[in-house]
C-alpha positions as CSV (number, residue, x, y, z in Angstrom):
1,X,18.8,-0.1,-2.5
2,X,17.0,1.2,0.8
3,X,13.4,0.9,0.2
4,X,12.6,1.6,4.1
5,X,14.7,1.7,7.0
6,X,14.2,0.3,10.5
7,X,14.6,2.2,13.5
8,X,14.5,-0.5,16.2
9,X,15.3,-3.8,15.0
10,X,14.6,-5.6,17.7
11,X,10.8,-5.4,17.7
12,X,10.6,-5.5,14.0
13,X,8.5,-8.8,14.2
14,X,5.5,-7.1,16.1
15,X,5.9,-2.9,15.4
16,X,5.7,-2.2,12.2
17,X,5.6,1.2,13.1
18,X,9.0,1.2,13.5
19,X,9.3,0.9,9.0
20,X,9.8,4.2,7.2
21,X,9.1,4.1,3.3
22,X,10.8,7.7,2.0
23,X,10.9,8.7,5.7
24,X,7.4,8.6,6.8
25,X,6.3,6.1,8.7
26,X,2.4,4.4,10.1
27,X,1.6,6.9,12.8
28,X,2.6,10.4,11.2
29,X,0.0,12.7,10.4
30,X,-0.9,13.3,7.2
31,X,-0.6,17.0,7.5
32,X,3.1,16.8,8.0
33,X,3.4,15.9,4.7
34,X,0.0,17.4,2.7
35,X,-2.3,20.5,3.2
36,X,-5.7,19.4,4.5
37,X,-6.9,20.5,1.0
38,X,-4.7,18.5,-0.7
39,X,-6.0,15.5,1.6
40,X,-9.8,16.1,1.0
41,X,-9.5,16.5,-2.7
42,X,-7.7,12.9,-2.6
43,X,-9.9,11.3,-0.6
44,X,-12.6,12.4,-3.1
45,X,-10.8,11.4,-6.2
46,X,-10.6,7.7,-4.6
47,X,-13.3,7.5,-2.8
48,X,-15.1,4.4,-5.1
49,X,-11.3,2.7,-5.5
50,X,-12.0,0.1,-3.5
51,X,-15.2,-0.8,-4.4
52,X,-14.7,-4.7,-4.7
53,X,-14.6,-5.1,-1.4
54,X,-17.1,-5.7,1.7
55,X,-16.5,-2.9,3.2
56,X,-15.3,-0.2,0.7
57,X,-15.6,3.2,2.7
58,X,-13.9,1.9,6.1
59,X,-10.4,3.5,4.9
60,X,-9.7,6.5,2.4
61,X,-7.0,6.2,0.4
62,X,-4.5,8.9,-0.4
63,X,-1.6,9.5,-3.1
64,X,1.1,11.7,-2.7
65,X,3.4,12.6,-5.6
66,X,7.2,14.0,-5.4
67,X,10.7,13.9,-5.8
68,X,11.1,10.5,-3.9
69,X,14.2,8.7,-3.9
70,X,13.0,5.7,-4.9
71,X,9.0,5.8,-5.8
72,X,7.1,7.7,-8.5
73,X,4.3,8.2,-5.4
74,X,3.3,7.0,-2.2
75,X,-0.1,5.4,-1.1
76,X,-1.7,6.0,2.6
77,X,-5.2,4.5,4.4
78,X,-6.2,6.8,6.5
79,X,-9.3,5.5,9.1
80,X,-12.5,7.1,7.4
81,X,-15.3,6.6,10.1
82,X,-17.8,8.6,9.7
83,X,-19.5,9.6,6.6
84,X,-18.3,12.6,4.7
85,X,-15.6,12.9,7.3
86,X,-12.0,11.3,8.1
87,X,-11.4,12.6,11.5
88,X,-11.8,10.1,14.5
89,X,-10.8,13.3,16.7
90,X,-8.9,16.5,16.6
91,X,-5.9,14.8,18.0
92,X,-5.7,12.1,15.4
93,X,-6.3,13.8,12.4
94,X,-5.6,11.9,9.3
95,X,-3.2,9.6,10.8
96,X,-1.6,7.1,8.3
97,X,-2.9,3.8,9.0
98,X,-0.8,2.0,6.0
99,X,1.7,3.3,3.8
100,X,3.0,1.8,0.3
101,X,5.9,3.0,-2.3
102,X,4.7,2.9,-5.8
103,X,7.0,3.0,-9.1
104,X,5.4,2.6,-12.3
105,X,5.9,-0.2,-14.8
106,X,3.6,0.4,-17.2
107,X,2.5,-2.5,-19.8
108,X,6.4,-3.7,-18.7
109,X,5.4,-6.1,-16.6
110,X,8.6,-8.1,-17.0
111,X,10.7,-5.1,-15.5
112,X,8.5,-4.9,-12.7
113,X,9.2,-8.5,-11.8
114,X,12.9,-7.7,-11.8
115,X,13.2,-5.1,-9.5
116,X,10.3,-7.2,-7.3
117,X,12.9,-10.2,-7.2
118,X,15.4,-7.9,-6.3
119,X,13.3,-6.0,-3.4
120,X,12.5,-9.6,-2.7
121,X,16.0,-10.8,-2.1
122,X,17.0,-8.0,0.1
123,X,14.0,-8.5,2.5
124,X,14.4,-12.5,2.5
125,X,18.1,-11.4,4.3
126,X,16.7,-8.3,6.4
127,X,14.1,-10.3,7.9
128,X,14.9,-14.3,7.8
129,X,12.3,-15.1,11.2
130,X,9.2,-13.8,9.0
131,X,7.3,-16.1,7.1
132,X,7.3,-15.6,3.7
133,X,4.4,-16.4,0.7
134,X,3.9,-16.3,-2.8
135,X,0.6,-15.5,-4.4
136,X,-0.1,-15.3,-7.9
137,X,-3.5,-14.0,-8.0
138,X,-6.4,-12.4,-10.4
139,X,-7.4,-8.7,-9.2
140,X,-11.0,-8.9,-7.5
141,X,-11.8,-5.5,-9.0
142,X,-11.7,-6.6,-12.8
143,X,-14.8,-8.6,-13.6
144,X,-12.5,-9.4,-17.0
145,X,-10.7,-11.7,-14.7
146,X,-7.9,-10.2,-16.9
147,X,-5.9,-8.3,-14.3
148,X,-3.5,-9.6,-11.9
149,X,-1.4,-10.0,-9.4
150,X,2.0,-11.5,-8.8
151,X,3.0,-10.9,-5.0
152,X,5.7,-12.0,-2.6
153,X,4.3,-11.4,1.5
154,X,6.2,-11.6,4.6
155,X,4.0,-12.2,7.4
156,X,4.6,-11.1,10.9
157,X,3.6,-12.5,14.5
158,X,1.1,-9.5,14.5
159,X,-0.9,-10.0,11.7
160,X,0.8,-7.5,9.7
161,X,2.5,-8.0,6.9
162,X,5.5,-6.3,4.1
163,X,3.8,-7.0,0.4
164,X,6.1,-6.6,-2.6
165,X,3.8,-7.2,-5.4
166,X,3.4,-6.5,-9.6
167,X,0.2,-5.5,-10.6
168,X,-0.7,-6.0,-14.6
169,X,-3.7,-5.0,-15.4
170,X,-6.0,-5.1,-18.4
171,X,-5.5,-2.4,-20.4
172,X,-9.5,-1.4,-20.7
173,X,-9.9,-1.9,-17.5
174,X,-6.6,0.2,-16.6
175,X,-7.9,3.3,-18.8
176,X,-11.6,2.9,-17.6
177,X,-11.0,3.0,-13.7
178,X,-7.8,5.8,-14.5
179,X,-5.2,3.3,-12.2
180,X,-1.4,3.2,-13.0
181,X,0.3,-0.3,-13.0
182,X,3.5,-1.7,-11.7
183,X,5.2,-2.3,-8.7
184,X,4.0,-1.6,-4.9
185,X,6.0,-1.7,-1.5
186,X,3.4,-1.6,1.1
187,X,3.8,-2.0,5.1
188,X,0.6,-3.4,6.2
189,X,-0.7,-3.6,9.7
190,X,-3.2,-6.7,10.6
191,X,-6.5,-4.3,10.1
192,X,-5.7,-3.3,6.5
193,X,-4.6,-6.9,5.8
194,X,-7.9,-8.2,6.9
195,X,-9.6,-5.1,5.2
196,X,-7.9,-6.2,2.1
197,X,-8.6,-9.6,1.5
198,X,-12.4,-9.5,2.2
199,X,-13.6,-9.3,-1.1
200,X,-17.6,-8.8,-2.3
């Protein structure tokens, strides 16, 4: 069950770059993959997503849906540093800064687990030198406190990290902030890590 393949295995510890999820990898552009319309009109249709956290406009997030082997839909951060804008320069236009696999389990949060174990398994073997946590966490954007988050990280010498994680939210909340649920494969360099876990 290939979820990503790596290209150079002997600097998987410290390149992450080197992890494809459906073939695209941290470092493509975007545009390879979307029109820049297409891009915009996601950026705007996420832009308050990440609202529970310190710094929520640092990244945009994009969604791409398709005919992917494994995913219903892939997730990107793209560098958003300026306002209104998400070009650093003309030569790094919406470059992928973080790239996740999503496949929907919704209210089957049981399911989800399964196939997590099983993602779980196969990266324990692939990558046996990276340390590996379990979190069990409630998601910082529900003020319910009814959301969460079962996860399964394998942490690199560079910070960055491989998350395999079930997300189950609460079903108001789910319908009111128009997420999906269910499980995400996400390659994660140190900067979106940190980005991540600093919460309001």
């Amino acid at each position: 069950f290939s979820f990503f393949l790596l290209s150079s295995p002997s600097v998987f510890a410290d390149d992450i770059s080197d992890f494809e999820i459906e073939g695209i990898s941290i470092g493509d552009s975007l545009l390879d993959y979307m029109t820049k319309d297409e891009i915009v009109k996601e950026i705007e249709r996420t832009k308050d997503w990440s609202f529970h956290l310190q710094e929520p406009n640092k990244y945009a997030n994009v969604y791409l849906e398709g005919k992917f082997e494994n995913y219903d839909y892939l997730g990107f951060y793209i560098k958003n540093n300026q306002p209104n804008q998400y070009v650093t320069n003309k030569n790094e236009e919406y470059i992928i800064q973080s790239i996740s696999g999503h496949r929907d389990y919704i209210e089957n949060f049981d399911a989800c687990l399964n196939k997590r174990d099983e993602i779980e398994n196969l990266l324990s073997r692939s990558f046996p030198n990276a340390q590996k946590t379990e979190h069990f966490l409630i998601h910082g954007g529900d003020p319910s406190g009814k959301s969460i988050i079962d996860a399964v990280y394998f942490n690199f010498d560079s910070g960055a990290d491989i998350e395999a994680s079930c997300f189950n939210f609460d079903e108001d909340f789910r319908h009111q902030v128009n997420w999906s649920e269910g499980l995400i494969i996400a390659i994660q360099p140190k900067e979106i890590v940190e980005w991540l876990e600093n919460h309001k």
